[in-house]
C-alpha positions in Angstrom: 38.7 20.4 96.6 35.9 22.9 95.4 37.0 26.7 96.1 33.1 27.7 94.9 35.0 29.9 92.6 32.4 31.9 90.5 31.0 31.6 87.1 33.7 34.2 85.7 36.5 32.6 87.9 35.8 29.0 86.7 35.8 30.5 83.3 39.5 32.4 83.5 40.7 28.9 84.9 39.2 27.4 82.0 40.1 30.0 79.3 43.8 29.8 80.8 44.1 26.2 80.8 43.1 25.6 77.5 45.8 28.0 76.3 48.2 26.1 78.7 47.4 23.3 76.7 47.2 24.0 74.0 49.7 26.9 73.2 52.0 26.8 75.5 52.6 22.6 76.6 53.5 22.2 72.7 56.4 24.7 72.3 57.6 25.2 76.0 61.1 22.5 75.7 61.6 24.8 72.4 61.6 28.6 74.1 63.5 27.2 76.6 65.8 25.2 74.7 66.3 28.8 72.6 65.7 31.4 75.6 63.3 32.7 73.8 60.2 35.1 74.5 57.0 34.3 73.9 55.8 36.5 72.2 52.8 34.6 69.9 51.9 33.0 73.4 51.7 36.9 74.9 49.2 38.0 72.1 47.0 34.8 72.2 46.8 36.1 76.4 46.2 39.3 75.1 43.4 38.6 73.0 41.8 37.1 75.5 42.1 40.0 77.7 43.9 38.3 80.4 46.0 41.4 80.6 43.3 43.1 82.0 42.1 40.5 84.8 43.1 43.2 87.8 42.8 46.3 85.8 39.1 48.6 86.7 36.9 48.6 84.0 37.1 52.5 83.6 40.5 52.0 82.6 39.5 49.3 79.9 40.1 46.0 82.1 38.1 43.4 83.6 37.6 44.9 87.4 38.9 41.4 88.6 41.5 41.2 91.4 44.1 39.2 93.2 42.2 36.0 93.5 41.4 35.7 89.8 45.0 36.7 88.5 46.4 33.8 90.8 43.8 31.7 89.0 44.7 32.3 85.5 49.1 32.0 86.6 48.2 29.0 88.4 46.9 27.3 85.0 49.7 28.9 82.7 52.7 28.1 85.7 51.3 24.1 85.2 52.6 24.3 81.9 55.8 26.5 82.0 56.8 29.0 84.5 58.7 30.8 81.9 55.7 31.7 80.5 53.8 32.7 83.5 56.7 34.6 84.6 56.6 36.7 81.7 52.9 37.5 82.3 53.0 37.4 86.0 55.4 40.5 85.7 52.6 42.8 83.7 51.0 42.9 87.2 54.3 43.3 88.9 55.2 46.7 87.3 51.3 47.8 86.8 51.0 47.6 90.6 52.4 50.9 91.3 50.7 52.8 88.9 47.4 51.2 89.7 47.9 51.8 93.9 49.4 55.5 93.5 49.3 56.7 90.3 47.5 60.1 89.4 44.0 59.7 87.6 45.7 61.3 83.9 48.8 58.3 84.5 46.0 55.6 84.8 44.0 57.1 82.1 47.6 57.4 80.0 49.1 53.7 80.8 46.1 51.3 81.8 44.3 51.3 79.1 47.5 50.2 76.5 48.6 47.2 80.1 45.2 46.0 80.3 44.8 45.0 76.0 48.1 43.9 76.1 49.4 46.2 73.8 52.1 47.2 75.8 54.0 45.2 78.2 55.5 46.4 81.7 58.3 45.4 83.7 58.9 46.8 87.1 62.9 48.1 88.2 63.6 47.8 91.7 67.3 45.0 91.9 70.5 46.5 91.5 74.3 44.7 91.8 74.2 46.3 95.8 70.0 46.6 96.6 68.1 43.4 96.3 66.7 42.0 99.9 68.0 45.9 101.2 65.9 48.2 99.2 67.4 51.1 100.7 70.7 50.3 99.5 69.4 51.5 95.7 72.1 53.3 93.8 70.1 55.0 90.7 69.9 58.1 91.3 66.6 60.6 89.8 68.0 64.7 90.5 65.5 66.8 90.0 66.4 69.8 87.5 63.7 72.4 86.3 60.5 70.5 85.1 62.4 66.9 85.1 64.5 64.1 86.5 67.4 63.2 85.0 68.0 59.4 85.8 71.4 57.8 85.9 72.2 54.2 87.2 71.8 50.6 86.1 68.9 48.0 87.3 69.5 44.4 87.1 68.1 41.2 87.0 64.5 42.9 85.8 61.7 40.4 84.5 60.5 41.5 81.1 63.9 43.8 80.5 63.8 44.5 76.8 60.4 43.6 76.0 58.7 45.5 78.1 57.0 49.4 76.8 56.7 50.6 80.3 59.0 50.9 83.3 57.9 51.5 87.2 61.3 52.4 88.4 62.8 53.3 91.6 65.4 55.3 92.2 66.8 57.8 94.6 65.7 61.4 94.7 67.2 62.5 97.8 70.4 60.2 99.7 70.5 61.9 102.4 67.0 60.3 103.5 68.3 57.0 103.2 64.9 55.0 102.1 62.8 58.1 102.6 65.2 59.7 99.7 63.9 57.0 96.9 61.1 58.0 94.7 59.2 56.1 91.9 58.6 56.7 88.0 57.7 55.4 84.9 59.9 55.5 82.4 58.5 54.7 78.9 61.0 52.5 76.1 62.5 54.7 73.5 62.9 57.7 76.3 66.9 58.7 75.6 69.1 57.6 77.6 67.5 54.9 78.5 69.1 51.4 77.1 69.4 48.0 77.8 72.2 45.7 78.9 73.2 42.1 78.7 70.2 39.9 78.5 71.2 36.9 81.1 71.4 33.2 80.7 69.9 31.6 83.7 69.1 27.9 84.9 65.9 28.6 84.9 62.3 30.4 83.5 64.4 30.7 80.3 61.8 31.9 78.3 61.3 34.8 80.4 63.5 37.7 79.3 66.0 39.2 82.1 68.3 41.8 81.5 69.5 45.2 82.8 68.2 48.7 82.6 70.9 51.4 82.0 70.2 54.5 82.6 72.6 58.1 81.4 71.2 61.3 82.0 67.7 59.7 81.0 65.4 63.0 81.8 62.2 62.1 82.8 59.1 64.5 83.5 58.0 65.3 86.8 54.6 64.5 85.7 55.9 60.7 85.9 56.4 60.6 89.2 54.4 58.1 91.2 52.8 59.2 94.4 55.1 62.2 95.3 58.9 62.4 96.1 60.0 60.1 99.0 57.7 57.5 98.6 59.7 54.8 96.6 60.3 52.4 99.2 56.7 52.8 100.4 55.6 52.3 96.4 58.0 49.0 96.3 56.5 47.6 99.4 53.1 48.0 98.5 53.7 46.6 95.0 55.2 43.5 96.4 52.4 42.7 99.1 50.2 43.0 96.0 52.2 40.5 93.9 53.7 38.0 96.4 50.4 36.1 96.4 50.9 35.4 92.1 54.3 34.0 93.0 52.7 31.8 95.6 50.3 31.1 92.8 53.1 30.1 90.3 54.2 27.8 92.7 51.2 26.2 93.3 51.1 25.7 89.6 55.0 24.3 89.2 53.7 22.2 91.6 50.4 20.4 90.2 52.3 20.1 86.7 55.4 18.0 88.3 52.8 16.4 90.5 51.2 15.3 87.0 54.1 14.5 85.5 55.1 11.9 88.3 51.7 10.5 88.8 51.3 9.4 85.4 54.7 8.6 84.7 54.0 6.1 88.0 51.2 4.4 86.6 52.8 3.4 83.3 56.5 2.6 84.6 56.2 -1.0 85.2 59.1 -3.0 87.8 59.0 -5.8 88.8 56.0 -7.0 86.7 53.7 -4.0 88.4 53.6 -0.9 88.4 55.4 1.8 90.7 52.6 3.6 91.8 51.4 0.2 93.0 54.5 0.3 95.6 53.9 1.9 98.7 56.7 4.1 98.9 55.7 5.4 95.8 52.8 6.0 96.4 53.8 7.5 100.1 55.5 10.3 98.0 52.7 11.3 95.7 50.1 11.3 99.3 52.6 13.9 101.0 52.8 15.6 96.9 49.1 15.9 96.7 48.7 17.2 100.5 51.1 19.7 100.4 49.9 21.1 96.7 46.4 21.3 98.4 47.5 23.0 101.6 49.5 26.0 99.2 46.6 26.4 97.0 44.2 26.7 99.6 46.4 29.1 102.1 47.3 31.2 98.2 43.6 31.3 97.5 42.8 32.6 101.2 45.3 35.2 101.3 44.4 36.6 97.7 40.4 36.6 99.2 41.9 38.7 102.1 44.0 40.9 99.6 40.8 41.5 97.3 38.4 42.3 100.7 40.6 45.6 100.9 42.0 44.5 103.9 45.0 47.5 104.8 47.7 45.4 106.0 47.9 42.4 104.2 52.3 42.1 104.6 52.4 39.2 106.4 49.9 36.9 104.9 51.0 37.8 101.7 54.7 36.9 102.8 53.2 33.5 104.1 51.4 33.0 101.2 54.5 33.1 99.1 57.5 31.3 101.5 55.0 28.4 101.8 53.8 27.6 98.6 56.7 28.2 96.9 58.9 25.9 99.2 56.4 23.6 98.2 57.1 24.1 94.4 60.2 23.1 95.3 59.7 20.1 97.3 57.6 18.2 95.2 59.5 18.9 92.1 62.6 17.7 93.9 60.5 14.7 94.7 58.6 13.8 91.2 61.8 13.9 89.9 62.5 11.1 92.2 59.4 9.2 91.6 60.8 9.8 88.0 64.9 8.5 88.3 66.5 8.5 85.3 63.4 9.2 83.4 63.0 12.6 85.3 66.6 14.0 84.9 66.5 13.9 81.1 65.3 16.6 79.1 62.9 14.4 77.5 60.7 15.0 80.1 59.5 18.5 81.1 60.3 17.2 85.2 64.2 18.5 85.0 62.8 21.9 83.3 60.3 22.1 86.3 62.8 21.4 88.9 65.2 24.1 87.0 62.2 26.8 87.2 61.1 26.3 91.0 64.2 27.4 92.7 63.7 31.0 91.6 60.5 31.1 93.2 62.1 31.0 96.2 64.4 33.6 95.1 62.6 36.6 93.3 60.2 39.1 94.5 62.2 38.9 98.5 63.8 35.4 99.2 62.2 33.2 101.5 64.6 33.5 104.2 63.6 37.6 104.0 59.7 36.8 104.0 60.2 34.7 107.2 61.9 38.2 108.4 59.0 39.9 107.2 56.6 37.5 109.2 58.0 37.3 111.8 58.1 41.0 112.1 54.3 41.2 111.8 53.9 39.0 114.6 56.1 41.3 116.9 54.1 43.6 115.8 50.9 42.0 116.5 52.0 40.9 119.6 52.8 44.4 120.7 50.1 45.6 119.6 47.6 43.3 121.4 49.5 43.4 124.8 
């Protein structure tokens, strides 16, 4: 289908599938055969300032938004969510600092995200506080001029790499979520260390470890927004990014979708070949409607996101839970169209299949956004009785 993107839109698509292609397709079984981060991959992005897609251009970025970051994770997610993950989660921790952050922390921090020179990783998960926010552990105690930050976050995208930390923690128990507070906590701050760097079955190339955190003092001029608002900070951040994980699956998708279709055309059985079978080709009809649907509901929502639109919660939640149960689907199902072919590691469908399922996992699992829908539709409900 034609989305009538615009001349700069269809030239971030371009610019980011060309590196896709022709950086990251070449070296993506390596990084995730060694877990490693991509860091040549994250410069050639930088240098072509996709860093700064959904950064204003007073702070030194493009003045893009929603719809043109999904664009550009769309193309890199075709060719290796691990890779897309790792730029995807810029935006994630930039978010707060670009919805509530003081004009001197955007003039400070956004310039440095949107060149790339320094990377960001937001710090929300702990052992007890994943789906339940409010059950967040860290702890920020305000004494004189600072906060003095003790606790561990885990599972955090870009752990280790990353310059710049939006971090939540609470500043007063006793409130329950109205106690948390947000800050940015630069690398290098003492106290501040990292932990085990995990092994997972998926995205390997993205790098995932914990944040540890012992009498880390922080100044009070690095609070975002004022004290209480955390929770309200974390919300807001992931209305903003849940349409880029819809995006990434919309991109998973089209690459395993790919995969199968020309793997289908060259397989030959029974002196034809498969795609010529009707069951075969059955599976890749259902493949390409669904992939259409997600990109087309992902595109819409990010339109809505960018028109300023104040409560965009449950589209954004929608946006997400479908396309990434798509991502998931037609893997699952390429990887059929594939058999034995697909489950070896000398095709990229097994890696593809490995990266979806997280997608339905991170950034609020999928059984939590269909709370959060279906929350907004009470809501709705009550509200036009």
């Amino acid at each position: 289908m034609d989305y009538f993107l615009n001349e700069d839109q269809q030239m971030i698509r371009d610019t980011a599938r060309q590196i896709a292609e022709k950086r990251i397709v070449p070296v993506r079984a390596e990084l995730d055969e060694k877990e490693q981060f991509p860091t040549e991959i994250i410069k050639v992005l930088a240098q072509a300032d996709m860093f700064g897609l959904f950064i204003p251009e007073e702070y030194g970025g493009l003045g893009k938004g929603a719809l043109e970051l999904c664009i550009a994770v769309e193309e890199l997610s075709r060719a290796c969510l691990g890779v897309s993950t790792s730029y995807a989660a810029n935006a994630l921790g930039t978010y707060p600092i670009l919805l509530f952050g003081t004009e001197e922390q955007k003039k400070k921090y956004l310039p440095d995200i949107a060149s790339g020179r320094k990377l960001v990783a937001f710090g929300l998960t702990e052992a007890n506080a994943g789906s339940d926010a409010a059950g967040i552990q860290t702890t920020a105690i305000k004494s004189g001029t600072e906060y003095v930050l003790n606790g561990t976050k885990q599972w955090i995208t870009n752990g280790g790499e990353a310059d710049i930390y939006t971090v939540i923690a609470m500043t007063d128990k006793s409130r329950g979520a109205r106690g948390a507070s947000a800050l940015i906590v630069e690398k290098g701050t003492p106290g501040f260390t990292f932990g085990k760097k995990e092994k997972k079955m998926g995205i390997r190339a993205s790098a995932t470890c914990e944040l540890v955190f012992d009498e880390c003092r922080i100044p009070k001029d690095n609070v975002l927004g004022r004290d209480g608002m955390g929770f309200i900070v974390a919300m807001k951040t992931l209305d903003q990014s849940r349409t880029g994980v819809g995006a990434q699956g919309v991109g998973v998708a089209q690459g395993a979708f790919e995969e199968a279709t020309n793997f289908a055309r060259g397989r030959i059985q029974f002196e034809k070949p498969i795609i010529s079978f009707q069951a075969i080709q059955h599976m890749l009809a259902d493949m390409a409607i669904q992939i259409e649907a997600a990109r087309a509901l992902v595109y819409s929502v990010a339109r809505f996101v960018d028109s300023g639109a104040k409560d965009i919660t449950k589209a954004s939640a929608i946006a997400k839970t479908f396309a990434t149960d798509v991502a998931m689907k037609v893997a699952t199902d390429a990887l059929q169209v594939m058999g034995g072919s697909g489950y070896m590691r000398d095709y990229p469908l097994e890696k593809m299949m490995r990266d979806a399922k997280i997608l339905q996992i991170y950034e609020g699992t999928n059984q939590i956004q269909r709370n959060v829908i279906c929350q907004g539709l009470i809501k709705e409900f009550s509200r036009n009785k």
